[in-house]
Structure formats: C-alpha cells, structure tokens
C-alpha positions as CSV (number, residue, x, y, z in Angstrom):
1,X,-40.1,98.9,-57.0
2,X,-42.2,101.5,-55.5
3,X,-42.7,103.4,-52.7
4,X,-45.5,103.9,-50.0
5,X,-46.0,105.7,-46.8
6,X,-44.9,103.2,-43.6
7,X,-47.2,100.9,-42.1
8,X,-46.9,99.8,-38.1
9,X,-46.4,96.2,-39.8
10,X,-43.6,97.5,-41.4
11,X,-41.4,97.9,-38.2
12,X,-40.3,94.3,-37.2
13,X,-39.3,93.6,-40.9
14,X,-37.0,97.4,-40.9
15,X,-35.5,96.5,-37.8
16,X,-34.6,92.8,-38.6
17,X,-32.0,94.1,-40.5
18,X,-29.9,95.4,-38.5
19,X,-27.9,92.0,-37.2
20,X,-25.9,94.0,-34.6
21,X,-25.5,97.0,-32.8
22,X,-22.9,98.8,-35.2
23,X,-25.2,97.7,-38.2
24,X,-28.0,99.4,-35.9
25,X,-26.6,102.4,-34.6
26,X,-24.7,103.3,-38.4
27,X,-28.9,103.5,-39.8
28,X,-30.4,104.9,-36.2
29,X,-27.0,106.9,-34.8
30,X,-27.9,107.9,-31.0
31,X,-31.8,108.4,-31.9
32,X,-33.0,105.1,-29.9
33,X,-30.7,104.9,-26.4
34,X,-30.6,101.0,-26.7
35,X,-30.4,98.5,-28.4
36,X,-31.8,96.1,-29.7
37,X,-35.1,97.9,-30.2
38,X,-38.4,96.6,-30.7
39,X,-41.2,97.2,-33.6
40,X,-43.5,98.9,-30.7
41,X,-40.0,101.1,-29.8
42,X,-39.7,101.6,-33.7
43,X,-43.7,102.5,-34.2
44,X,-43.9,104.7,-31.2
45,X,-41.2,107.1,-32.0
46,X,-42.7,107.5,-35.4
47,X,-46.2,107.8,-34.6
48,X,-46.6,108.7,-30.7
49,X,-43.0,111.2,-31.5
50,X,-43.9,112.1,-34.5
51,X,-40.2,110.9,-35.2
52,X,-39.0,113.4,-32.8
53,X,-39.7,116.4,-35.1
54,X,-40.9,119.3,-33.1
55,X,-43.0,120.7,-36.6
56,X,-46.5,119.0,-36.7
57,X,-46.5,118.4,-40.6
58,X,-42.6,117.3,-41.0
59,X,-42.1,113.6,-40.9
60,X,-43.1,111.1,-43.4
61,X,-41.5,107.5,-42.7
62,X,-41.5,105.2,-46.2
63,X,-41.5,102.1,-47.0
64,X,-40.1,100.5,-50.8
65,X,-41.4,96.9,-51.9
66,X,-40.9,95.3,-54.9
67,X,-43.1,91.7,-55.7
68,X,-41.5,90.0,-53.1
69,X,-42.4,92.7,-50.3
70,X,-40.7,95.1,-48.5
71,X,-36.8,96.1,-49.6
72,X,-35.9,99.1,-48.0
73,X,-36.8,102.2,-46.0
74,X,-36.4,106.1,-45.5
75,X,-37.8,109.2,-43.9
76,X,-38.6,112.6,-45.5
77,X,-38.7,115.8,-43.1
78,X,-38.6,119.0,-44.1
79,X,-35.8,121.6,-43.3
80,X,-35.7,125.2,-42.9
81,X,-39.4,126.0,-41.5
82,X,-40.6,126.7,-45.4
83,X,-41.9,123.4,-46.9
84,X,-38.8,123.9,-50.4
85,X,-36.3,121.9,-48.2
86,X,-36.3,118.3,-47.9
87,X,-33.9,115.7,-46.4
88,X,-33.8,111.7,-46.3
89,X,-32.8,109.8,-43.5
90,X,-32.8,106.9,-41.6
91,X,-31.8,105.3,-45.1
92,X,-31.7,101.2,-44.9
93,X,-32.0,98.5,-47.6
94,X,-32.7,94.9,-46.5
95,X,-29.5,93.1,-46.4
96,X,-30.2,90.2,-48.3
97,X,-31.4,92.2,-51.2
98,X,-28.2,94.5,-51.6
99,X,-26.0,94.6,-54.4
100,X,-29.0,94.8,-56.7
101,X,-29.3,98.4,-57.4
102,X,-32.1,98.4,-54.9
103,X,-30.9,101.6,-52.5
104,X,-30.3,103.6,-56.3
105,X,-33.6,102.5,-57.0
106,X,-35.0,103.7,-53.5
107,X,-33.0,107.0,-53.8
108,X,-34.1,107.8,-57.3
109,X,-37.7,107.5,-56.2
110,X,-37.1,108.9,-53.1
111,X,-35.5,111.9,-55.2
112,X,-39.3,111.9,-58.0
113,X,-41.7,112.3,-54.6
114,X,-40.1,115.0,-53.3
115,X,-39.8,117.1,-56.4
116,X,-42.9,116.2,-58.2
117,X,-44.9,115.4,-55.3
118,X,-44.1,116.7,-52.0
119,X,-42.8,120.1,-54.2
120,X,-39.5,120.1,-52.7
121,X,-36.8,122.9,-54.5
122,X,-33.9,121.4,-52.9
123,X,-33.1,117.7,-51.2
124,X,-30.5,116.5,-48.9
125,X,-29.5,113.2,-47.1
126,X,-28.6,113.2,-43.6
127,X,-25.6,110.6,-42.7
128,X,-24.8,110.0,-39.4
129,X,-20.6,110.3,-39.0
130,X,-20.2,106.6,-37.6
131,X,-21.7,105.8,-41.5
C-alpha cells in the first residue's frame, strides 16, 4: 500500500462506498447537507472550499492504493494555527477490501507522513459522534 495526494478521479470511487445514507453521514457527519452526493459535490468542496478550512495551507485530502487501485482515503489539516498539530479525518476504507488490515495499514502511514514528512509533533483523529 501507499499513499498519495487525491486526484479529482478519485471522488466517484470514495464516494461509491458509502451504500447508504448512515454509511455516508458516519464518514462525512453534517459536512455535505444531502445526500447522495456527487464526485463534482465531493471535488468542489475539496478544491473550490478548500475542504472548508478557513487557513489557506491546511487541507491535504489522500488517497491509499495498493496494485489493485484505490483502497481507502483520509484528510490531513492542521490544528492550532502553528503547523506541530495534525489531525485525520474523513477516514474511509473501501468496503469490499475491509477486514484485511487495510485501514491499520492506511493509519500507520497516515501516522509516517505526518511525522517524518509534514513535521507534525502531535496527531489526532477526528470521529464524528454518530461513528
């Protein structure tokens, strides 16, 4: 597995996933007011909304694949204004592919960019309560 920033092309894949509305709102929580949502719906809040983070430099959407393709998704934003604080978010793992270690997988690596890449001190994950 591996990770890589988000491409527009990943969005109808991500969003395939989510077979229902609870499924949907447990990964999205109130962030998209309906449902089902579209890739465009999906690739404009990321990159016309800048995935509704007010900071300019604060939101990097990612996308895991393995041989097969893409697996599994997150975001990265910074917390706390000073570039040490990171949290994950929007966490979801294709369906079909769970109960193969491939969300530990996604985490771990998740957990190596921001340290040794992004420079992060601290990391947290963001769960919305219906999750």
């Amino acid at each position: 597995m591996y990770l890589r920033p988000y491409k527009s092309s990943d969005a109808a894949t991500i969003i395939s996933w989510c077979e229902n509305e609870t499924e949907f709102r447990k990964w999205t929580g109130d962030r998209y007011p309906n449902y089902p949502i579209t890739a465009e719906d999906m690739n404009r809040k990321y990159f016309d909304c800048n995935g509704d983070c007010c900071e300019e430099d604060n939101f990097y959407p990612m996308t895991a694949c393995d041989d097969d393709g893409v697996v599994g998704h997150f975001i990265l934003r910074y917390t706390g204004g000073d570039h040490k604080a990171l949290r994950i978010g929007f966490v979801i793992v294709d369906g079909k592919k769970r109960g193969r270690g491939n969300g530990s997988k996604m985490i771990r690596l998740a957990l190596e960019y921001a340290f040794r890449i992004a420079g992060a001190d601290e990391v947290t994950i963001g769960v919305f309560s219906n999750n």
